[in-house]
C-alpha positions as CSV (number, residue, x, y, z in Angstrom):
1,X,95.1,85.2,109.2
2,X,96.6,82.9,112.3
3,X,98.6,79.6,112.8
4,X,99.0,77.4,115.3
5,X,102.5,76.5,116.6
6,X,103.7,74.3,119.7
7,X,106.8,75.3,121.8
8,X,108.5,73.0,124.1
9,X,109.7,74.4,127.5
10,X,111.2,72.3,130.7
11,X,109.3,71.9,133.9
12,X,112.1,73.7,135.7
13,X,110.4,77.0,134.1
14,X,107.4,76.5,136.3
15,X,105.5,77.8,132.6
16,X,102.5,76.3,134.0
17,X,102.4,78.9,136.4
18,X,102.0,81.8,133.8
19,X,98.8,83.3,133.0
20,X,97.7,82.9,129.2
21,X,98.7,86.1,127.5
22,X,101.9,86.6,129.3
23,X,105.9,86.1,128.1
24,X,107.0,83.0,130.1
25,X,110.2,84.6,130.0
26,X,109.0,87.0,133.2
27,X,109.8,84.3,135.7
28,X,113.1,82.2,133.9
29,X,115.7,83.8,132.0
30,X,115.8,79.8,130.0
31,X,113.1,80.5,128.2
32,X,113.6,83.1,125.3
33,X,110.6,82.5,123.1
34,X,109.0,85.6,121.5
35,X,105.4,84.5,120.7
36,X,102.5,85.7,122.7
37,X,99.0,85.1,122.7
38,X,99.1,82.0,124.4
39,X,95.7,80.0,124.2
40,X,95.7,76.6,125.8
41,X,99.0,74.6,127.2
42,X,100.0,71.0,128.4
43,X,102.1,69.1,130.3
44,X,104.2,66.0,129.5
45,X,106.7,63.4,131.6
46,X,109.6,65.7,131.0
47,X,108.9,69.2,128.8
48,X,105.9,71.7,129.4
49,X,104.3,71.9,125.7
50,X,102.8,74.8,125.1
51,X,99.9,75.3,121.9
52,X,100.1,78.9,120.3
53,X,98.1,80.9,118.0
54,X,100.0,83.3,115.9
55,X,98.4,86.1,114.3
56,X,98.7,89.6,113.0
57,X,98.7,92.7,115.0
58,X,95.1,94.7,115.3
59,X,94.4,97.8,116.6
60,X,93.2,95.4,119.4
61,X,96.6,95.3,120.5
62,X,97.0,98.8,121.5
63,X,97.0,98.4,125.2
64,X,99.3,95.0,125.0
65,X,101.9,96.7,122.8
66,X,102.1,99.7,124.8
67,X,102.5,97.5,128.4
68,X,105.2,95.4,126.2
69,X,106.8,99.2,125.4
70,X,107.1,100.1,128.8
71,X,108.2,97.2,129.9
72,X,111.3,97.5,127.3
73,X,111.7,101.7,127.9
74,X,110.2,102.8,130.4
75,X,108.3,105.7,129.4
76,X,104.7,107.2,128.8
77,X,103.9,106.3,125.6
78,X,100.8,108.0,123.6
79,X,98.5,105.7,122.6
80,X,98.9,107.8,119.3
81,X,102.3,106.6,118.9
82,X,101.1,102.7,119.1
83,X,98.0,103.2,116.7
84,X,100.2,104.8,113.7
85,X,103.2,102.2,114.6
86,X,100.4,99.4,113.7
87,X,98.7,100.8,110.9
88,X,101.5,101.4,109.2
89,X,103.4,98.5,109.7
90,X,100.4,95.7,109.8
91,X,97.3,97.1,109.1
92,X,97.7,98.4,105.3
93,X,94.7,97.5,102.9
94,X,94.2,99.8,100.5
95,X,91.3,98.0,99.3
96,X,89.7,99.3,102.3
97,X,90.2,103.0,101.1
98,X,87.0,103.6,100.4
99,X,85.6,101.9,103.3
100,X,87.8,104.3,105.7
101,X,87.1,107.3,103.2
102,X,83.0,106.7,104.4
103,X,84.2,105.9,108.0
104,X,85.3,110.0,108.0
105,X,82.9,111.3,106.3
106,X,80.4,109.4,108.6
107,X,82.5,111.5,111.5
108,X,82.6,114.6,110.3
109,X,78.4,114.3,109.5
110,X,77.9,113.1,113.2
111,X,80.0,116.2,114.7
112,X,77.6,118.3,112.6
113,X,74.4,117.1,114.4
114,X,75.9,118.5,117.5
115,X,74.4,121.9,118.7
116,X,76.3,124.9,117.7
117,X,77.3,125.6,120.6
118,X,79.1,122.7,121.1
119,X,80.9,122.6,118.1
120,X,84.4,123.6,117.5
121,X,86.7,124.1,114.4
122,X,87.5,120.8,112.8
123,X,91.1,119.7,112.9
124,X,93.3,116.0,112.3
125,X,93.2,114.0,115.3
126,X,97.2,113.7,114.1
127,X,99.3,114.6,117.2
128,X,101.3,118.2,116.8
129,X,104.7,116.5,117.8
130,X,104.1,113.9,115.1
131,X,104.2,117.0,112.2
132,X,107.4,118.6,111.2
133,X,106.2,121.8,112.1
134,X,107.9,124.2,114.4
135,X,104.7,125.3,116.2
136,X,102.0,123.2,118.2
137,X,98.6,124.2,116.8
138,X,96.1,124.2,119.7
139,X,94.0,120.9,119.1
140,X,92.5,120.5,122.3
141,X,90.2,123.7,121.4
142,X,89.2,121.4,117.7
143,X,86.9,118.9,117.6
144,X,89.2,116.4,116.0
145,X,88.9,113.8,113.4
146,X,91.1,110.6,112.7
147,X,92.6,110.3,109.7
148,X,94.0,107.1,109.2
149,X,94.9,106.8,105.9
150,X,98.6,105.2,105.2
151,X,98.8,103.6,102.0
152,X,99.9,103.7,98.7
153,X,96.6,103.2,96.4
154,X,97.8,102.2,92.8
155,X,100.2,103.2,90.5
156,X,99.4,104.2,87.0
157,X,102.4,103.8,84.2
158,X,100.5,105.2,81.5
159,X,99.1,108.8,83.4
160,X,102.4,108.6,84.7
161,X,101.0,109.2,88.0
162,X,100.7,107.3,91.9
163,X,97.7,107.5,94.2
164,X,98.1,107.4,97.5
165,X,96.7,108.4,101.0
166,X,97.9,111.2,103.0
167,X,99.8,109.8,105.6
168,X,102.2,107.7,103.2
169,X,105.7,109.3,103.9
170,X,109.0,110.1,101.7
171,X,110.7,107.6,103.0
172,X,107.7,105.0,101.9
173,X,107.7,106.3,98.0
174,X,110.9,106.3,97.8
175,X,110.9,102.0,98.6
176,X,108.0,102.0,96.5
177,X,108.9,104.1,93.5
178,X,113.2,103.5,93.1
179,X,112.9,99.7,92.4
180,X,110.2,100.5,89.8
181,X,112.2,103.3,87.9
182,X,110.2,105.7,89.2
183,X,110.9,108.6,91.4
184,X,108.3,111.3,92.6
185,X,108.5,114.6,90.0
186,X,108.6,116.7,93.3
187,X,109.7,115.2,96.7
188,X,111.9,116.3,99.6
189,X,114.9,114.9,101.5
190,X,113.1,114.3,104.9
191,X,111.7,110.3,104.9
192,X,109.3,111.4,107.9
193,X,107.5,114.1,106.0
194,X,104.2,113.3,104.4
195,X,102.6,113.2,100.7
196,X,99.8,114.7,102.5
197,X,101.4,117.4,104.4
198,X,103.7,118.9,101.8
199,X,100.7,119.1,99.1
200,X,98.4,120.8,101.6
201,X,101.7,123.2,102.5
202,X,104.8,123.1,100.2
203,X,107.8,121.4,99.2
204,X,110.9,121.5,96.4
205,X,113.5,119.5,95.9
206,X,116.8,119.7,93.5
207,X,114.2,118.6,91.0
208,X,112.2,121.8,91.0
209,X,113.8,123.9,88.5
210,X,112.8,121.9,85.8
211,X,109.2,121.2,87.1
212,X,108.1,124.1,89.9
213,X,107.0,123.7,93.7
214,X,105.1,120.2,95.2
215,X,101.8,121.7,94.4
216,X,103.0,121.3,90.3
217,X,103.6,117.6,90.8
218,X,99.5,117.2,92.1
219,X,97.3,116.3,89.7
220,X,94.4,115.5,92.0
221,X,92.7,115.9,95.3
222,X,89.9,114.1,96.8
223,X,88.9,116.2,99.6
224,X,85.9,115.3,102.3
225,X,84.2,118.4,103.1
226,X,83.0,120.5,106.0
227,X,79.2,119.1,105.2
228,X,80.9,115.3,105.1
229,X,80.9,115.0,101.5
230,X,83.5,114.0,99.2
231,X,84.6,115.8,96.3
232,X,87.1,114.8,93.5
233,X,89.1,118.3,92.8
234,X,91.6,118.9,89.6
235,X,93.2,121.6,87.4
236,X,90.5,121.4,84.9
237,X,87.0,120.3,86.9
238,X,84.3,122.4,88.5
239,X,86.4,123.1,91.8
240,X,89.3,124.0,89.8
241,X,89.2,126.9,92.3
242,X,90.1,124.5,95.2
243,X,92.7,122.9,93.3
244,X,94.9,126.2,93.4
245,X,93.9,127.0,97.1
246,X,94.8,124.0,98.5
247,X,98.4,124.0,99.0
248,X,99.5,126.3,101.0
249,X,96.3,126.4,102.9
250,X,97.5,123.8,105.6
251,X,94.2,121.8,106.6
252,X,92.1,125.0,106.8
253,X,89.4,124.1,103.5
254,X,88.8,120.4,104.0
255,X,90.4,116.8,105.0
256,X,92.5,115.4,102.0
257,X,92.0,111.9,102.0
258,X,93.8,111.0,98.5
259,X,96.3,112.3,96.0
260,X,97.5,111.9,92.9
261,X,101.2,112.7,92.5
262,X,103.0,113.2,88.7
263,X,106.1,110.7,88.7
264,X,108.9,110.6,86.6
265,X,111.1,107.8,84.7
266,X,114.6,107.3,86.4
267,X,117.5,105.3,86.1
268,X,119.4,103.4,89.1
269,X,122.2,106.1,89.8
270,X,122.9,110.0,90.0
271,X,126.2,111.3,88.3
272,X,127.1,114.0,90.5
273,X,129.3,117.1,89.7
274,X,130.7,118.8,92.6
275,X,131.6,122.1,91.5
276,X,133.3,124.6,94.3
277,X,132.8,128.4,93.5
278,X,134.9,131.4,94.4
279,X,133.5,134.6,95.2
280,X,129.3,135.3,95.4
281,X,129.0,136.9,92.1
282,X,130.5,133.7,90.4
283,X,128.1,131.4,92.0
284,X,125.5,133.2,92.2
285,X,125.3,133.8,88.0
286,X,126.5,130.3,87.6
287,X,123.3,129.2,89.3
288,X,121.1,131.6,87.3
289,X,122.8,130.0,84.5
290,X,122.5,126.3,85.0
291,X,118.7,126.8,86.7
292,X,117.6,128.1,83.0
293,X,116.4,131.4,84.8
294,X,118.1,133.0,82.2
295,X,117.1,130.9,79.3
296,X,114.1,128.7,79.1
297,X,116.0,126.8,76.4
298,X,119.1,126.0,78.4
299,X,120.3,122.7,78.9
300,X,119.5,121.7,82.5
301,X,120.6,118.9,84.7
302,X,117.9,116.8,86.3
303,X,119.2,118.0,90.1
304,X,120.8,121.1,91.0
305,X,121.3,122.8,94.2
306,X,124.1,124.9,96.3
307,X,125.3,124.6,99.8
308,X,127.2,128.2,100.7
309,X,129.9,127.8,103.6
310,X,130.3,131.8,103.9
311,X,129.6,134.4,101.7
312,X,132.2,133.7,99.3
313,X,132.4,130.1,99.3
314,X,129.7,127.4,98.0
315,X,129.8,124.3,96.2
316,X,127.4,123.5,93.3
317,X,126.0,120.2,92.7
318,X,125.1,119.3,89.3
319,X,123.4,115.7,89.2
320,X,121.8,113.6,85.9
321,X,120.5,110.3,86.0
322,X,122.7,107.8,85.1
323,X,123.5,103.7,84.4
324,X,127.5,102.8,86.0
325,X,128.6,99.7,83.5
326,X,132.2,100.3,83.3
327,X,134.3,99.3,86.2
328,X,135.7,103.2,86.2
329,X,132.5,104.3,86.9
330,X,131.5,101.4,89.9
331,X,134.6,102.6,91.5
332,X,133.2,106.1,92.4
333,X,130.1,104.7,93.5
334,X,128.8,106.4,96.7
335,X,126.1,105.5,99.3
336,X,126.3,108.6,100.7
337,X,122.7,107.5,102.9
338,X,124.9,104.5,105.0
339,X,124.8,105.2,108.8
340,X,128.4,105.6,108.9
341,X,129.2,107.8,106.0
342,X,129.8,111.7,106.9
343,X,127.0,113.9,107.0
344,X,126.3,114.7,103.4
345,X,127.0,118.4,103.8
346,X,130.2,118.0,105.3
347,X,131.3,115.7,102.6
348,X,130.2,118.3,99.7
349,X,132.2,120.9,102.1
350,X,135.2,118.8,101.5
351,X,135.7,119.7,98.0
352,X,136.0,123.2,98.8
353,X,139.4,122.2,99.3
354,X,139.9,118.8,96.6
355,X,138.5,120.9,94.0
356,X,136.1,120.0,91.7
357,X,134.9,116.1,91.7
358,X,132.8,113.6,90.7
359,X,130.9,110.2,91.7
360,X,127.7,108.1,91.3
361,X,124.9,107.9,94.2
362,X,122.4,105.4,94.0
363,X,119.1,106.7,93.7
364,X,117.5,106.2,96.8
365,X,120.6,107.4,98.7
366,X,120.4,110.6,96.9
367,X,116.6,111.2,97.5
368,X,117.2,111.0,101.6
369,X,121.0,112.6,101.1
370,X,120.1,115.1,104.1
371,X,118.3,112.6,106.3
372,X,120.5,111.5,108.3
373,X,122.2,114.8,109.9
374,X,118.0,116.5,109.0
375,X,120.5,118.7,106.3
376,X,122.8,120.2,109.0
377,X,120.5,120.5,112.3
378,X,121.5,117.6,114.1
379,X,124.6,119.5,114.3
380,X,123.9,121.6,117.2
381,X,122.0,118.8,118.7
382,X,125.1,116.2,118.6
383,X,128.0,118.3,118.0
384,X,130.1,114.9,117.5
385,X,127.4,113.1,115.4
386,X,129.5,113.2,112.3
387,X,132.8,112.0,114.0
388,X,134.2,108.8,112.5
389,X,133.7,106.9,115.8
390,X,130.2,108.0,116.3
391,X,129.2,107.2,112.9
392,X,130.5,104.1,113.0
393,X,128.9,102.7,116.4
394,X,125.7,104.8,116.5
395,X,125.6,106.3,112.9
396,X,122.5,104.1,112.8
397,X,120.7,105.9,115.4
398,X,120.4,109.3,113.2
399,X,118.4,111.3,113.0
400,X,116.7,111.8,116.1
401,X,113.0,111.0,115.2
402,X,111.6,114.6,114.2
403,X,108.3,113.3,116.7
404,X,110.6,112.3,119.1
405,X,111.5,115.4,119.3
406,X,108.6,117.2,119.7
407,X,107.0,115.3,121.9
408,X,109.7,115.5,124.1
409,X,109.4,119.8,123.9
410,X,108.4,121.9,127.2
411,X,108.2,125.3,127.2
412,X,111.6,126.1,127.9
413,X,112.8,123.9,124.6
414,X,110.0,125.6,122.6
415,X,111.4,129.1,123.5
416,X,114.4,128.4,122.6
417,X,113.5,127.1,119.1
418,X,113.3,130.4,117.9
419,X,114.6,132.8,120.0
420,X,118.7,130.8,120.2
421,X,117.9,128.9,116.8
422,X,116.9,129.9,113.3
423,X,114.9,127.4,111.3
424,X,113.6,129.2,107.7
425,X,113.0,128.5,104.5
426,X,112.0,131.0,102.4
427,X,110.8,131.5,98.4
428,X,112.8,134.4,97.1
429,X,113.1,135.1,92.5
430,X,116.7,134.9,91.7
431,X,117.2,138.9,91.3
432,X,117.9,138.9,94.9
433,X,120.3,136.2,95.0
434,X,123.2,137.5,96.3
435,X,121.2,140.1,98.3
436,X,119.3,137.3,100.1
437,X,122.4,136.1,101.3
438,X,123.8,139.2,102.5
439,X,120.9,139.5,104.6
440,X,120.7,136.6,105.8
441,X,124.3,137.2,107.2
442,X,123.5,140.1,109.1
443,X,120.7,139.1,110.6
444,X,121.3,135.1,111.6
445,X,125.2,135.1,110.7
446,X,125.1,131.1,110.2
447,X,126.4,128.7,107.9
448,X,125.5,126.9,106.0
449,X,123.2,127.7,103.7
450,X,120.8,126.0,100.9
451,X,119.7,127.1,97.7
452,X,117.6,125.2,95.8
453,X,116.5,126.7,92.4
454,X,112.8,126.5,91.8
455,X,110.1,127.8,88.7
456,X,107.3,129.7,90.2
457,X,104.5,129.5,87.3
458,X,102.7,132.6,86.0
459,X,98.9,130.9,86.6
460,X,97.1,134.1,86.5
461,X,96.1,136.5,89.2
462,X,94.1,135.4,92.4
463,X,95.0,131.7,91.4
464,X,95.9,130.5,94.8
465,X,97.6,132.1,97.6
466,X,100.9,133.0,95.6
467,X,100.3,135.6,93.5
468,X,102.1,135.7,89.9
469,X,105.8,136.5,89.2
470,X,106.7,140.1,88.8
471,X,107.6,141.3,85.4
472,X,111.6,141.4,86.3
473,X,111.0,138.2,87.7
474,X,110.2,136.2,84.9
475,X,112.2,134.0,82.7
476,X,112.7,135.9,79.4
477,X,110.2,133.9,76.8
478,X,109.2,132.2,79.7
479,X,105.6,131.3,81.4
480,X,107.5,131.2,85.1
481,X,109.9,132.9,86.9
482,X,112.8,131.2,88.8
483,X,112.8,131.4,92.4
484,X,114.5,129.6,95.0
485,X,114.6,127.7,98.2
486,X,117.0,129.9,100.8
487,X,117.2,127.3,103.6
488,X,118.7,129.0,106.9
489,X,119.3,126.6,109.7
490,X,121.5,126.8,112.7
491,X,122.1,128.7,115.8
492,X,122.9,132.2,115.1
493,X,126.5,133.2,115.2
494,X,125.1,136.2,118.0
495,X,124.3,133.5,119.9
496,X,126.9,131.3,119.5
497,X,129.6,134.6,120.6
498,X,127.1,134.7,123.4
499,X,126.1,138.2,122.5
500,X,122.8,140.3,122.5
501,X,119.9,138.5,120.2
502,X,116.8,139.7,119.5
503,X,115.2,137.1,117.6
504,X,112.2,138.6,116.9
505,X,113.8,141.5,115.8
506,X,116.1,139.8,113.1
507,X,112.8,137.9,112.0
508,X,110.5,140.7,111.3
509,X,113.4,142.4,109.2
510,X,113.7,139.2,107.1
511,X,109.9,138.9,106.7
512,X,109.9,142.8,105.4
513,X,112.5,141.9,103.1
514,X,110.5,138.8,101.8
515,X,107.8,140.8,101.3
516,X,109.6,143.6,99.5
517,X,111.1,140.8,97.4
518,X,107.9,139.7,96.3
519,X,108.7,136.0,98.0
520,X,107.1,133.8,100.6
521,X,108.1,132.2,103.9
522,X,107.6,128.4,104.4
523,X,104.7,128.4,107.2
524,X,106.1,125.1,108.8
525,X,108.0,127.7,110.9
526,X,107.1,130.6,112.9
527,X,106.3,133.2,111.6
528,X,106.2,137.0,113.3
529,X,103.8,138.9,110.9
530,X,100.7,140.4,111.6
531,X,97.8,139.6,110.4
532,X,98.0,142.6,107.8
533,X,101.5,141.8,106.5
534,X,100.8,138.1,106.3
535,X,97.7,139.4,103.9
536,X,100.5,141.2,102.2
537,X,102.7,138.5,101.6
538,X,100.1,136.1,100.6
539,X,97.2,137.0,97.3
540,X,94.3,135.3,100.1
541,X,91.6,136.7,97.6
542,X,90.4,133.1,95.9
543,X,91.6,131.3,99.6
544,X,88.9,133.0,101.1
545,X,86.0,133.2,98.6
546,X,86.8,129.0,98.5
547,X,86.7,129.2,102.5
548,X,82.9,130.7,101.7
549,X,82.1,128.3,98.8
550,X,82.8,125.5,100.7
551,X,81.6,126.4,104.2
552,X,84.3,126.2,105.4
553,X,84.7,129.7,107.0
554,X,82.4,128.5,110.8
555,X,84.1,124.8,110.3
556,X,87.8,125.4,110.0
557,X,90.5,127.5,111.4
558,X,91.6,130.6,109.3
559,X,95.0,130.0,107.4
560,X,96.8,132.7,109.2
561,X,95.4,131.4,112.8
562,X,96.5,127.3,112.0
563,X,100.3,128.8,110.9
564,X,101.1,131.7,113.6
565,X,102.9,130.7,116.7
566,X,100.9,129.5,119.5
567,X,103.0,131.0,122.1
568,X,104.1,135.0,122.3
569,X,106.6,135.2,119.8
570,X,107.3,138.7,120.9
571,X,106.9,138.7,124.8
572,X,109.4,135.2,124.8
573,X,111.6,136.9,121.9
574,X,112.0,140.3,124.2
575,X,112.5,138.5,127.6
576,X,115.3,136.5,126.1
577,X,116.8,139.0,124.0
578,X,117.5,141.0,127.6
């Protein structure tokens, strides 16, 4: 699709004198036009007329975009960075899907024609710095594949269900989904994060107690395999064995190429409770209560989560969908998500002192509530992100890009992202509440901290890598048991006092007492097992009979090798814990 315009400059430019392709506006600061592509100019008595075709961007562009780019900042750009910037933005056709489904099957047959001995694991061609993973998987020593797949497929009203590609993010459903009454059933409050990643990992949100972890909300996979062929993978079909072993299994069976997510009917706002709690026994069984973990029959609300300031104080969040009519009601309306609003967790820790209160958040804001401060790590990053001033003038700015980030890391950075920070989150059943917390002082000594309530389903033994809820565990009458999210982010208080820390130290003891607990750590972070006490933590009994199945055992990395830290956790954790 192109048009042709005309643009009028004066002579005093000395236009004439600029090559076709180029921004007249490199030799006179009077001429501010923004179209490029130049293709054939004139002149008149008085005014240099210039024809131009307009178009849309191609992947074509690439290298002008990235000139333009460096021009404007000047620094190295990936060319990475430029393709996914365009396919995003001006290269969606999901009518193509198919045609780029054949396109990686067609890559991943070609790699196998290679010799063996030239053949590595199979990996994404997706950049580390562009995942929201602590560690940096070694790609260079993969033989890489591009996944380009960015769009959102179709939406079905009746199945109650969307398809889409991997790559589409949070922050691209929730646009899609919020104007249509529709929110995902399971989604998280990170716009960056992917469809794709979370169902090949895991994810909860305040919406999990009522319907279980991301890997619930799936109801299919199509998955291209290690021999290039595509296979459609459900609950109830022949590879309902892959169905269960694909989350958690992070890339290491196939390349997802489509999924179909469960979504649920919602109304325009959320009528939030804010409920502050006194003492760690009180909020600890008022969460058991409200989660249902008690009662499969309770009467839940649609979100529910807690933010803990210190051991004895936290503030409960009750939300339900709701309509505001009355002009009582539009008055406590809250964006909570505008750039110069406080950080959502500092305006919850607000009414530890107001007491308990009560308002109405539009949808959308609610979904991406923690974006903005990245729930309460942008903290130590900007310790004067939140002030009023800040907010105000650069509020927009936030958060720091999460690939920014990353691709900005050197070794010194990536030391220190575990051995002077803590970034967990870890799947714990509710019997060890308060003891999680406990522990989590001890060891980390940082506030604050999230719980998110979640179901963990009883789906039979060797049904994926989680292995069934323990018998204490379970939700009396129940078919789950309910877990939770304990989210511990921050830079330990040890730290902080400038005292001895021994990161790897405090790590191992927290992964013991996951392990004891019968929970799970998320593997987004790094994680100090070994190889035996990750096997222990995880049920990889049907993980690696699919890993044989498929052929997937001499094609893709191990689960436990794609997770654990590519650096020495323990020689970088002892040299700065001295």
């Amino acid at each position: 699709m192109s048009t042709t315009i005309e643009m009028e400059y004066d002579n005093c430019c000395n236009v004439s004198k600029v090559p076709p392709g180029r921004h007249p506006n490199k030799l006179s600061d009077k001429c501010q036009c923004n179209v490029r592509f130049a293709t054939e100019k004139k002149l008149c008595k008085s005014k240099l007329v210039y024809s131009m075709k307009l178009r849309l961007l191609t992947s074509d562009d690439i290298s002008t975009l990235k000139e333009l780019c460096m021009e404007w900042f000047p620094i190295k750009y990936p060319d990475s960075w430029i393709q996914n910037a365009i396919r995003r933005r001006f290269c969606s056709a999901p009518h193509k899907h198919e045609e780029r489904v054949d396109a990686i099957c067609n890559q991943v047959k070609k790699r196998n024609k290679l010799p063996s001995f030239l053949k590595k694991p199979l990996c994404t061609s997706r950049p580390n710095w562009l995942s929201l993973s602590t560690t940096f998987f070694q790609k260079n020593k993969c033989d890489k594949i591009s996944i380009p797949l960015y769009d959102i497929l179709h939406l079905d009203e009746q199945r109650m269900v969307v398809k889409v590609e991997p790559m589409v993010s949070v922050g691209d459903m929730v646009s899609y989904l919020v104007p249509r009454g529709y929110t995902l059933a399971v989604t998280l409050e990170i716009g960056d994060a992917t469809c794709g990643g979370l169902a090949l990992a895991v994810g909860m949100t305040t919406y999990s107690h009522k319907v279980g972890l991301y890997q619930e909300a799936v109801e299919s996979f199509d998955i291209v395999l290690s021999d290039g062929s595509l296979i459609h993978v459900t609950r109830n079909n022949e590879h309902k064995d892959l169905f269960y072993c694909l989350p958690w299994s992070h890339g290491t069976l196939g390349f997802l190429v489509a999924l179909e997510l469960k979504i649920i009917p919602v109304k325009p706002y959320v009528h939030m409770r804010y409920i502050p709690v006194k003492g760690q026994k009180a909020y600890c069984d008022k969460l058991r209560k409200l989660s249902g973990a008690l009662d499969k029959e309770a009467l839940m609300p649609d979100y529910l989560e807690a933010t803990v300031y210190s051991r004895e104080e936290a503030v409960i969040m009750v939300g339900n969908f709701a309509d505001v009519k009355s002009t009582n009601d539009k008055k406590l309306i809250n964006h909570v998500a505008r750039w110069y609003k406080p950080w959502f967790y500092k305006h919850v820790e607000n009414f530890l002192h107001l007491g308990e209160g009560e308002e109405f958040i539009p949808l959308g804001d609610y979904l991406l509530r923690h974006n903005r401060s990245i729930f309460w790590v942008v903290e130590s990053m900007i310790p004067f992100g939140n002030h009023p001033v800040f907010r105000y003038f650069l509020g927009w700015l936030c958060p720091p890009k999460p690939a920014f980030l990353k691709f900005s890391t050197t070794p010194g950075i990536r030391a220190m992202t575990f051995t002077k920070q803590v970034f967990q989150d870890i799947v714990l059943p509710m019997t060890v509440l308060e003891k999680s917390i406990d522990v989590a002082e001890s060891l980390f000594d940082t506030y604050p901290v999230l719980i998110y309530p979640c179901r963990i389903y009883n789906h039979g033994e060797h049904m994926g890598q989680l292995r069934p809820p323990r018998p204490d565990q379970m939700c009396p009458n129940g078919n789950y048991g309910m877990f939770y999210d304990l989210g511990v982010y921050g830079v330990p208080g040890k730290v902080k006092r400038r005292e001895r820390y021994d990161a790897v130290e405090a790590m191992r003891a927290m992964e013991k007492f996951i392990r004891d607990s019968g929970g799970y750590s998320f593997l987004y972070a790094d994680i100090f097992m070994t190889s035996e006490e990750f096997n222990e933590m995880f049920d990889l009994t049907l993980y690696n009979q699919c890993r044989e199945k498929y052929k997937a055992e001499d094609a893709f990395p191990h689960l436990y090798e794609k997770v654990r830290p590519e650096v020495d956790v323990f020689a970088i954790g002892k040299a700065h814990a001295n």
